[in-house]
Every structure is written in structure tokens, then in C-alpha cells.
N, C-alpha and C positions, 0 to 999 in steps of 0.2 A: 888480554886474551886469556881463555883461562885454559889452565892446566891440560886438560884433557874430558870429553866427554866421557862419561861410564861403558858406553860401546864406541867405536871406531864407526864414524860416520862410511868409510869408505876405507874398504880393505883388498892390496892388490897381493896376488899371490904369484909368484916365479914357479912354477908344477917342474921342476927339476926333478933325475933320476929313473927316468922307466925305462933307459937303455940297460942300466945300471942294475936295478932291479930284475930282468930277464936273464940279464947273462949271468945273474947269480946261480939261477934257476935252470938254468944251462936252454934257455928259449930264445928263439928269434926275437930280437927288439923290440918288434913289430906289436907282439904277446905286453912286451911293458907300457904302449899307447894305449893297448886295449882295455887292460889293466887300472889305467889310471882315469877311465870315464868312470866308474864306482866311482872315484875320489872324487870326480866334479860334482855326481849325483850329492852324496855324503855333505859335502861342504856348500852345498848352493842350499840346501834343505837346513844347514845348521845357521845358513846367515840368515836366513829369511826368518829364522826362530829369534836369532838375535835381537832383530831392527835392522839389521846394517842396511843402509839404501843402495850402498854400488858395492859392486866382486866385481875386477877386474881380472881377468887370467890369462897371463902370458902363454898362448895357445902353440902361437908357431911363429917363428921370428927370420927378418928377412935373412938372418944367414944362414938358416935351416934351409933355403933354398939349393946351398952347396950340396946337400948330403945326395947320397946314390940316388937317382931316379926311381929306382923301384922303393925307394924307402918313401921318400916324397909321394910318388904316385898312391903308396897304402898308406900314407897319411893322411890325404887327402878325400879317400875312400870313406877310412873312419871318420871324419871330419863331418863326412855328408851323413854320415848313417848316425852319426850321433846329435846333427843338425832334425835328423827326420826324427830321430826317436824322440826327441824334446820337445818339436814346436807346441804339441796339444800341453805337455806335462807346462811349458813355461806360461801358456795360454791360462791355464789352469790354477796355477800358482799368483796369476797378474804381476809378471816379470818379465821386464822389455830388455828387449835385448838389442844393444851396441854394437856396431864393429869397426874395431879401427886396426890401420894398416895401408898397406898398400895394396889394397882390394882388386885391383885390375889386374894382378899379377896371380889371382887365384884360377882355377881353374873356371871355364862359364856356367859350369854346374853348381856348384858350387857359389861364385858370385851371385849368382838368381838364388839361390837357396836363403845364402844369408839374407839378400835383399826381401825376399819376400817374409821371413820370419820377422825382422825390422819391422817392417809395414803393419804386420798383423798384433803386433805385439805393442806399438808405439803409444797405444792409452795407459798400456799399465803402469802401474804405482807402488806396487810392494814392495819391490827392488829392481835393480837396472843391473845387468849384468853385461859386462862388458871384455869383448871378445879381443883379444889385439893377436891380428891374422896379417901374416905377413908384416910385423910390426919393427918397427927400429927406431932407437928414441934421437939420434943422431939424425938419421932422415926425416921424421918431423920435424925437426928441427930446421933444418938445410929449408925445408918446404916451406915453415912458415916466413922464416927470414927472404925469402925466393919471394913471398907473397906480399910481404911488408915494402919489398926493395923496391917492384914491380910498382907500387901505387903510386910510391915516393917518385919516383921516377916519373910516372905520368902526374904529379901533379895532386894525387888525390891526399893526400897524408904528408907532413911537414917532418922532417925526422925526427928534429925533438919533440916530437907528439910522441915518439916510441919510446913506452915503457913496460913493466912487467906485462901489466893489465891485457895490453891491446898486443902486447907479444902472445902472451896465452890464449887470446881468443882466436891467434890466425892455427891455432892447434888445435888435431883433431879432437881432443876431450875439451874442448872449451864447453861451458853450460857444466862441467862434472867438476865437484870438488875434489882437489888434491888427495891420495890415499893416504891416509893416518899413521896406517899400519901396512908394511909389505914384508911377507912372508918371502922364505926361500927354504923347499926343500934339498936335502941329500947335502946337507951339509954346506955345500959351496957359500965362496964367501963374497961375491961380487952381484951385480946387479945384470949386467950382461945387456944390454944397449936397451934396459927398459923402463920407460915413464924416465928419464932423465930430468926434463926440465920439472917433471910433476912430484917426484919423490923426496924432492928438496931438503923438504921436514919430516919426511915419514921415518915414522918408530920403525928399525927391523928387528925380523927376530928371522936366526936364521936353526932350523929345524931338521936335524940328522939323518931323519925318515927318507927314506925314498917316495916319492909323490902319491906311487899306486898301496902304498898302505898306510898315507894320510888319510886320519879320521879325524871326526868329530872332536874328541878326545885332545887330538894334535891342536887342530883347530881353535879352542877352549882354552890351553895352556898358552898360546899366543897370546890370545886377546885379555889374557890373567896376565901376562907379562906387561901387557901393552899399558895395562890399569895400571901396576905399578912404578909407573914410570913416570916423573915428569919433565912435560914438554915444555919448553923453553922458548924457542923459535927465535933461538939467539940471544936474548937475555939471561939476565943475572938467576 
């Protein structure tokens, strides 16, 4: 297996820090969401210069469901309005776009919104960007083992048939290669219940910035880091 490719085939990013970043600023939170679609613009435009073929971005995660209602309800707001602003620009660009999560639990607005930009977008080729909405890496998990047990059960699959292979294809990213490289802004130093079984071997590099003044530049320094690194994947 070798080393490492010159780009990160597949780079997932944790968008950490735009509560963070507002209350510096003495702003509603809400201003650090908003703040930090620049940083999607910026960074979906820098991977596509790269090659990279998937961005993954840790958008909204099932336990962000706890937070105050009215903070969810204007997340969900931006969610859509950032869904609308994009659909021509990712059409445009030939970047299909993914979403994984717990999709029923979005608003119905919202779930037809994502579903139909999915739809519209599913030819393209330039890169795949992938949304994980409502996502939790424990509950895919729980899901696909639910789906593996269930066949076993009836008969359809033999247990010792189950191994990584056929574990990861009952996951929502099956078809997508594992990420390379997973970024995390504003310094934090945990993974936070995301891409769990996918991250396995991903290089991190974890990045002080707060999200919403991630640029290109940040961006750049990671994937220079990611080069100088070699990967192992458990070997000598």
C-alpha cells in the first residue's frame, strides 16, 4: 500500500468554533453559522482546484438536536437558504452532492430540498461532497449492525460471512472511500461521534482557527502536512 497519495483522495472536515467565534465578537451565535458558509464557499472551491474527489462536512450532528429550539429552528433556516443558494453554483461546478444522517429527523423542508439537489446533481463527477446532517457515527453504526443482525436472523447472511467489507457496505457512506485526511477546527482535540468506523486511518491535523475564518490558506497547510506524513495503516 503505498505511502500516501500527493492529494488526499477524500478529505473530511469537523467545521468547529462559530459559537466561539461570535461570542468573541460579542454576536448572537447564530452570526457564527452564518459566518461560516464563506468557509464552505472558500474550501469546496479550494478542493475542487486540488482534485480531491469527496469533502465531507460535519454540518449538524444528532446531538446538536439538544441545543435551544430557536437555535435549531435558525439552523435549520440557514441550512435551507444555503441549500438554495448552492443548488445552480454545485450544478455548475459538476459536484454531486451526498447526505448522510438521520435524514427523517430534518425538517420536510428541508428533507425535499436536500432530496431534490441529490437528484439533480447525481451525474456529476468533479467532486462529491458530502453533507452529514443529523449525523452520528455510533448510530450508523447501531444501524448497520440492526441491518446485518436482521438478515442473519432471517436467514439471509451466515454470520461468519460478516466482516469489515460487508460491515461497511450496510453504512451510509458505502460506495465512498474512507477520508485520508480529517481536519478539525478551533483547536479541539476529539472527533466528536464523526465517521467513527470511516476514520480509522485518517491523518488529522487539528487547526486553531475557528471555522468561520478557515481559508484556503488553512486549508493548504493541512493537506502540506497531510504530504509530510507517512502512512502506515499499521505497519512497520
Amino acid at each position: 500500500m503505498p505511502s500516501h497519495p500527493e492529494i488526499p483522495r477524500h478529505i473530511a472536515i469537523i467545521m468547529d468554533g462559530n459559537g466561539r467565534w461570535a461570542k468573541e465578537r460579542g454576536m448572537p451565535r447564530l452570526e457564527g453559522h452564518r459566518a461560516g458558509a464563506e468557509s464552505v464557499r472558500e474550501v469546496m472551491e479550494s478542493c475542487i482546484k486540488l482534485g480531491v474527489e469527496y469533502l465531507t462536512l460535519y454540518a449538524f450532528s444528532s446531538e446538536n438536536w439538544s441545543r435551544p429550539a430557536t437555535e435549531v429552528t435558525a439552523l435549520m433556516g440557514l441550512l435551507n437558504r444555503f441549500l438554495a443558494e448552492k443548488a445552480k453554483e454545485l450544478d455548475r461546478q459538476g459536484v454531486r452532492l451526498l447526505a448522510i444522517g438521520q435524514l427523517d429527523r430534518l425538517p420536510e423542508t428541508t428533507r425535499k430540498l436536500v432530496q431534490k439537489i441529490q437528484e439533480q446533481t447525481a451525474h456529476h463527477t468533479t467532486m462529491t461532497l458530502v453533507l452529514a446532517l443529523s449525523y452520528g457515527g455510533r448510530e450508523e453504526i447501531v444501524s448497520a449492525a440492526r441491518s446485518l443482525a436482521e438478515d442473519a436472523v432471517a436467514g439471509i447472511i451466515h454470520p461468519e460471512a460478516i466482516d469489515g467489507e460487508l460491515f461497511a457496505s450496510r453504512l451510509q457512506t458505502a460506495g465512498i472511500p474512507d477520508p485520508d485526511l480529517l481536519i478539525r477546527t478551533s483547536g479541539e482535540m476529539r472527533v466528536s461521534n464523526f465517521l467513527l468506523w470511516q476514520i480509522s486511518y485518517a491523518e488529522m491535523v487539528i487547526v486553531k482557527t475557528f471555522w468561520p475564518d478557515f481559508r484556503q490558506g488553512h486549508l493548504m497547510d493541512a493537506v502540506a502536512e497531510y504530504q509530510r506524513r507517512h502512512r502506515r495503516f499499521g505497519a512497520l
